[in-house]
C-alpha positions as CSV (number, residue, x, y, z in Angstrom):
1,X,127.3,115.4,119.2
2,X,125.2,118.4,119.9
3,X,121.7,117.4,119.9
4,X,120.6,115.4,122.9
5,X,119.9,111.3,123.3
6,X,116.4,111.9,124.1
7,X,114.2,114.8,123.8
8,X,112.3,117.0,126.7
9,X,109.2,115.6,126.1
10,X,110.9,111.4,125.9
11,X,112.3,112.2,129.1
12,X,109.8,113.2,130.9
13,X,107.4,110.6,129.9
14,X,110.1,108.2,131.2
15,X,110.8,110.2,134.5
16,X,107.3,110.3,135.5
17,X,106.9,106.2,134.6
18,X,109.7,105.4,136.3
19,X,108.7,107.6,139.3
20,X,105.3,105.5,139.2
21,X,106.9,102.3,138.6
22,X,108.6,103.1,141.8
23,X,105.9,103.9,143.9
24,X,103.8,100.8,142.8
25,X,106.5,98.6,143.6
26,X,107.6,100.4,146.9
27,X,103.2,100.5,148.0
28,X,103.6,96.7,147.5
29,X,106.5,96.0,149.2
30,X,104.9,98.1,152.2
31,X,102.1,96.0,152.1
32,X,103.7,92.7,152.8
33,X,104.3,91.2,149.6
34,X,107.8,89.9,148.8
35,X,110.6,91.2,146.6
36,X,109.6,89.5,143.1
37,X,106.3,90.9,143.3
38,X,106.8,94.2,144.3
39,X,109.3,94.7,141.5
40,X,106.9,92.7,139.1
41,X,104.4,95.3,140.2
42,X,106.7,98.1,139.8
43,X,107.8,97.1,136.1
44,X,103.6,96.8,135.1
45,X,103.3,100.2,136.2
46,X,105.9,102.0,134.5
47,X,104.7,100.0,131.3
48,X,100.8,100.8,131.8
49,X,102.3,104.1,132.3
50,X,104.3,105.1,129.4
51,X,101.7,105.2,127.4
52,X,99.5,106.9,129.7
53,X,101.8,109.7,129.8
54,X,102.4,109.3,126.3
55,X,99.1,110.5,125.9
56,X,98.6,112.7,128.3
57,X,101.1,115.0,127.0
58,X,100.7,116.0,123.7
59,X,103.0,116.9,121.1
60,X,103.2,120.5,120.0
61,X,103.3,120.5,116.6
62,X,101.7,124.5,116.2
63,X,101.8,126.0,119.6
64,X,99.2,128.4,118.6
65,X,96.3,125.7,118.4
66,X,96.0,122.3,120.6
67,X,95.6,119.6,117.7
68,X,92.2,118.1,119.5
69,X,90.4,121.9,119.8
70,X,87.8,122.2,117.2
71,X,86.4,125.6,116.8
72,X,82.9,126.1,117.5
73,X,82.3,128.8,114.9
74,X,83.8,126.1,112.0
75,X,81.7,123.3,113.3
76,X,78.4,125.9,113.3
77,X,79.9,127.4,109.6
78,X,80.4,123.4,108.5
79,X,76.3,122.6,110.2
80,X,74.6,126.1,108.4
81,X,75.6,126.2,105.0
């Protein structure tokens, strides 16, 4: 097997909902709440954030132009004429 189980971008989506997960359920467990709800807190955040991230970085499919960026001289070409 050459190619990797996950790729760069998949892991560090994970990495970083994992690393939030952990510091939602390690906040609650400072603040007094018990062991089920601090991990019950930890496993929402990494699931609200896996998307999040998911989002947040985009895939490169031409890494000369963002996908999202409009140009403003097509938009003005598109509105003139």
């Amino acid at each position: 097997m050459d190619r990797p189980l996950l790729s760069l971008r998949s892991a560090l989506i994970f990495l970083l909902a994992l690393l939030v997960g952990g510091a939602a359920s390690g906040l609650t467990a400072v603040a007094g709440e018990g062991a089920a709800r601090s991990l019950l807190a930890g496993l929402a955040a990494t699931g609200l954030a896996v998307p999040f991230f998911n989002r947040l970085i985009a895939v490169e499919d031409n890494p000369g132009q963002s996908p999202n960026i409009v140009s403003t001289s097509t938009v003005e070409e598109k509105s003139h004429g």
